[in-house]
RONURO-181821 format. One record per residue: x, y, z of N, C-alpha, C, O in turn. Coordinates in steps of 0.1 Angstrom, whole numbers, padded with zeros to 4 digits, always signed. Example, Ala and Ser with C-alpha at 12.3 -4.5 7.8 and 13.67 -1.06 7.14 Angstrom:
BEGIN
+0132-0057+0078+0123-0045+0078+0132-0033+0078+0142-0033+0085+0128-0022+0071+0137-0011+0071+0129+0000+0079+0134+0011+0080
This chain:
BEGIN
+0749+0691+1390+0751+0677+1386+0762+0671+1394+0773+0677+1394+0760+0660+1401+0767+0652+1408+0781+0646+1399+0782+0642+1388+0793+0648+1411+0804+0644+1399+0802+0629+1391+0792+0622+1391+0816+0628+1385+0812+0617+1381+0814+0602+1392+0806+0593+1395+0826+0605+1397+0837+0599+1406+0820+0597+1419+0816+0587+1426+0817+0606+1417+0804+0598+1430+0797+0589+1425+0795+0578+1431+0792+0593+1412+0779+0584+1408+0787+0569+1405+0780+0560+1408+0800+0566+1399+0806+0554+1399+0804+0546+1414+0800+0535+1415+0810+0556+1428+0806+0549+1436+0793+0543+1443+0790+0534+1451+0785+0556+1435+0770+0546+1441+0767+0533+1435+0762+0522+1437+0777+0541+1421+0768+0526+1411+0772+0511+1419+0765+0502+1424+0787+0512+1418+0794+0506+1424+0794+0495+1435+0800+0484+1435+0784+0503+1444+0781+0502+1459+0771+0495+1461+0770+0485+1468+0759+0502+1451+0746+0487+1447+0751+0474+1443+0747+0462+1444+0765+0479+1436+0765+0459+1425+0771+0450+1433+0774+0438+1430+0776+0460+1452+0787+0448+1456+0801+0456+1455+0810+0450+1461+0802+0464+1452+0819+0466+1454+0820+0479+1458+0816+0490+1454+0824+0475+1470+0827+0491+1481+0842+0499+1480+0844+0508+1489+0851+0494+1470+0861+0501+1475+0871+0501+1457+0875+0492+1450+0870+0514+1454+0875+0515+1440+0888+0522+1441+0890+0528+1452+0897+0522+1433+0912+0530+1434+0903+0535+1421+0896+0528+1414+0905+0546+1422+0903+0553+1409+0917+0559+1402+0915+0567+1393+0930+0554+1406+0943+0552+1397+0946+0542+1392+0957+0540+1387+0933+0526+1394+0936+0516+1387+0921+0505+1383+0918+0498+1373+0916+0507+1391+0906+0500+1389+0892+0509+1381+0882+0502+1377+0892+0519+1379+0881+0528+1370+0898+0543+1368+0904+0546+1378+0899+0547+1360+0900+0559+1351+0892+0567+1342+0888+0565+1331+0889+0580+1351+0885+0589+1343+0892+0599+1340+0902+0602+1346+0886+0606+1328+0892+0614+1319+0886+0624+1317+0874+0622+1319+0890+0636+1313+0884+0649+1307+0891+0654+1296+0902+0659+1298+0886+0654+1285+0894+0665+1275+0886+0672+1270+0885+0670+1258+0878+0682+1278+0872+0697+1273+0862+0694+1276+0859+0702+1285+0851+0683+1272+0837+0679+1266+0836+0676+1280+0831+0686+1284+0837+0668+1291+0833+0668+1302+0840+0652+1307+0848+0646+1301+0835+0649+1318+0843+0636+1321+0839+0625+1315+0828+0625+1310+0845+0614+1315+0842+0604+1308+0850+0593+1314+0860+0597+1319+0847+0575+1315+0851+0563+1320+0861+0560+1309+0857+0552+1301+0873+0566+1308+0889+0561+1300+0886+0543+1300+0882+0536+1291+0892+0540+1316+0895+0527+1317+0885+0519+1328+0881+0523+1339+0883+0512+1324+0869+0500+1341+0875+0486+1337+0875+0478+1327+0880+0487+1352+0888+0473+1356+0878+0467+1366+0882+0457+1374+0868+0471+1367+0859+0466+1381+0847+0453+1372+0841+0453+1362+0848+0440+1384+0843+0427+1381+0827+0431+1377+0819+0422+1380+0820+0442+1371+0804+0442+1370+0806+0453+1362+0814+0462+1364+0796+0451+1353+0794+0459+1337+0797+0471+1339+0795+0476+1351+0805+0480+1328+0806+0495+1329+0795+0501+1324+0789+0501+1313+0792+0508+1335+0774+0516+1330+0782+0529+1324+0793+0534+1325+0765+0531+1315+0769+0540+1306+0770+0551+1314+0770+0550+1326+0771+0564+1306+0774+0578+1314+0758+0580+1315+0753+0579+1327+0749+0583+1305+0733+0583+1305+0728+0574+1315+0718+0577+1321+0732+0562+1318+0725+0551+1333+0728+0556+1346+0720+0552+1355+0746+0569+1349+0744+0569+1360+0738+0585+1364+0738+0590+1375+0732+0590+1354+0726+0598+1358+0714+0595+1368+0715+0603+1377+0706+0589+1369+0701+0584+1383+0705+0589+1394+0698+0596+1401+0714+0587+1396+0720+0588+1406+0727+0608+1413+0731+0611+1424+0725+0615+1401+0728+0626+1403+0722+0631+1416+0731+0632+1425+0708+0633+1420+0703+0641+1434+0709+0637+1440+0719+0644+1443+0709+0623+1448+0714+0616+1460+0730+0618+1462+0735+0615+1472+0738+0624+1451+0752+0617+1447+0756+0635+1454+0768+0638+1457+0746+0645+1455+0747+0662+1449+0742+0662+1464+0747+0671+1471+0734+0656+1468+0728+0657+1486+0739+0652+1493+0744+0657+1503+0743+0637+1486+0760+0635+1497+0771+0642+1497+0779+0642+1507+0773+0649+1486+0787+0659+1483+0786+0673+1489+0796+0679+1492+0769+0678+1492+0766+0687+1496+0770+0689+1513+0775+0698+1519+0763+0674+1518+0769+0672+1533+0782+0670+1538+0788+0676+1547+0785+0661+1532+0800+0661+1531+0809+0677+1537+0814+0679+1548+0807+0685+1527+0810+0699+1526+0807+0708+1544+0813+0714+1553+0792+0704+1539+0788+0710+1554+0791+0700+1564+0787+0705+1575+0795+0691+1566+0801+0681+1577+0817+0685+1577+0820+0686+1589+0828+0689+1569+0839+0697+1567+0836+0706+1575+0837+0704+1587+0832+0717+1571+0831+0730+1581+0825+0728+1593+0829+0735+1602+0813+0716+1597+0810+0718+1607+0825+0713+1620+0826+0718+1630+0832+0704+1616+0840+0696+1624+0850+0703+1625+0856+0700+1635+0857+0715+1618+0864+0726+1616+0862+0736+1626+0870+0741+1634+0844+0740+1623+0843+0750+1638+0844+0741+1652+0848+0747+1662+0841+0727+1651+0843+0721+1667+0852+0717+1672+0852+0714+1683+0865+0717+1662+0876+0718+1664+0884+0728+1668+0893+0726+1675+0880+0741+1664+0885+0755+1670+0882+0760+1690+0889+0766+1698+0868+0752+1690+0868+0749+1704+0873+0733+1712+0873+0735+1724+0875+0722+1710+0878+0704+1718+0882+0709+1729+0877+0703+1738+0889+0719+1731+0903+0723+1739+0895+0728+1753+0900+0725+1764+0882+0735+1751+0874+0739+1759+0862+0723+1768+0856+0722+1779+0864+0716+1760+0858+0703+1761+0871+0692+1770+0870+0680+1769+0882+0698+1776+0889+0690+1783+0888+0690+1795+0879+0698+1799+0893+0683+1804+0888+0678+1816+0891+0693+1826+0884+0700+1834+0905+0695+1820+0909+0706+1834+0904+0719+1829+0908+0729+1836+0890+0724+1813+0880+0732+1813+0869+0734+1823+0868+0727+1834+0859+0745+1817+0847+0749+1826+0843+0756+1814+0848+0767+1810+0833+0745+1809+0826+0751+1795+0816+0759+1799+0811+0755+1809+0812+0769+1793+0804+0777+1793+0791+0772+1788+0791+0770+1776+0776+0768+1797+0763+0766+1791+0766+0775+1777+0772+0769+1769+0763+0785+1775+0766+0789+1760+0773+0782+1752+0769+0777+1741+0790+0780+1758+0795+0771+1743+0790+0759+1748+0794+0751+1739+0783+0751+1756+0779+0736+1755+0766+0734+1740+0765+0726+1731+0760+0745+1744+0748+0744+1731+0755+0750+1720+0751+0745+1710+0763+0757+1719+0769+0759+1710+0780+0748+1701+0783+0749+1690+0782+0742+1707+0785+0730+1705+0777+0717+1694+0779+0712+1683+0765+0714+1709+0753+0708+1704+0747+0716+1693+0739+0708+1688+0745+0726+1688+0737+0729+1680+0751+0727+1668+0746+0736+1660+0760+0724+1663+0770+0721+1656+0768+0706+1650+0765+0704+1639+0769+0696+1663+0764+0690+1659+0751+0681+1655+0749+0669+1650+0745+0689+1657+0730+0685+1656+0726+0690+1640+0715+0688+1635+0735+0696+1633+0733+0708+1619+0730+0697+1612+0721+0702+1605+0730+0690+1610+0731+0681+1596+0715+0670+1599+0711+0662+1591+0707+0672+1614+0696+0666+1616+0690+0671+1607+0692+0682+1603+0679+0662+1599+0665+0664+1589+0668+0676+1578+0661+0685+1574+0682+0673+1573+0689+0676+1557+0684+0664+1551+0688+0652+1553+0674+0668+1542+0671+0652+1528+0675+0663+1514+0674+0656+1503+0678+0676+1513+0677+0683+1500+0690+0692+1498+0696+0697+1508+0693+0695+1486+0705+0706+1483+0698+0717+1489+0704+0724+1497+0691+0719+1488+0685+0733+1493+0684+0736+1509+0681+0747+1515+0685+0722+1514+0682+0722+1526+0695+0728+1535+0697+0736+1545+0702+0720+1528+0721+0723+1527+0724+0738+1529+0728+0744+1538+0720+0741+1516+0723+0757+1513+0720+0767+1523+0726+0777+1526+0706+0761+1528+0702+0770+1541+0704+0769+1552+0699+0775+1562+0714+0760+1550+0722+0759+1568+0726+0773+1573+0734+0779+1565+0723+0781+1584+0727+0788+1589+0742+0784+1605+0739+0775+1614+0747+0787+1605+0757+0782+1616+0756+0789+1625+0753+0800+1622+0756+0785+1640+0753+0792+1651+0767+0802+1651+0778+0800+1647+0760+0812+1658+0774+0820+1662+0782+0816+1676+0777+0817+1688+0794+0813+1672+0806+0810+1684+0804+0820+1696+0809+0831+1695+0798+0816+1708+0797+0824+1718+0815+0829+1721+0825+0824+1716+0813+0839+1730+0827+0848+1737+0832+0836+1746+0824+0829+1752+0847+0833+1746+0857+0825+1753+0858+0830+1766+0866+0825+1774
């Protein structure tokens, strides 16, 4: 189940408002039972908790990429350095590379996510 803090922003994002402080303009809360909308300072109706369920898959596929867009930028980051002018990248790490960023091509599903496999970092 998609957090809450996402599904506010999709809701959000349909009605017109792209940019929430969530320390003033929406407060959420948890005390045991799960999260819940404390405070909504935002100009368009506060949907209920049951309305933004909708939104859970799409909200659980963006949180999912996200994650795997983290780690991917993390491994391409361990090599840039090889990607400078006064380098001589290796055909291996160039596809190695490209297949990094290419990972997140024709992801529509969590599962699709989950089965990302990561190329292995060729030898330096």
């Amino acid at each position: 189940m998609a957090y809450l803090y996402l599904k506010i922003k999709k809701y959000a994002e349909l009605n017109g408002v792209n940019n929430i402080n969530f320390d003033n303009d929406v407060i959420l809360a948890n005390v045991g039972n799960g999260d819940y909308i404390e405070s909504w300072n935002l100009n368009i109706p506060k949907p209920s908790l049951e309305s933004l369920e909708q939104y859970d898959s799409e909200c659980d596929l963006e949180f999912s990429l996200d994650n795997l867009r983290q780690k991917r930028n993390s491994l391409l980051a361990q090599t840039d350095y090889l990607a400078l002018s006064d380098q001589t990248m290796t055909a291996e790490m160039t596809a190695y590379r490209q297949a990094l960023r290419d990972i997140t091509n024709g992801l529509t599903t969590v599962a699709d996510v989950e089965a990302v496999v990561f190329p292995t970092k060729p030898e330096v």
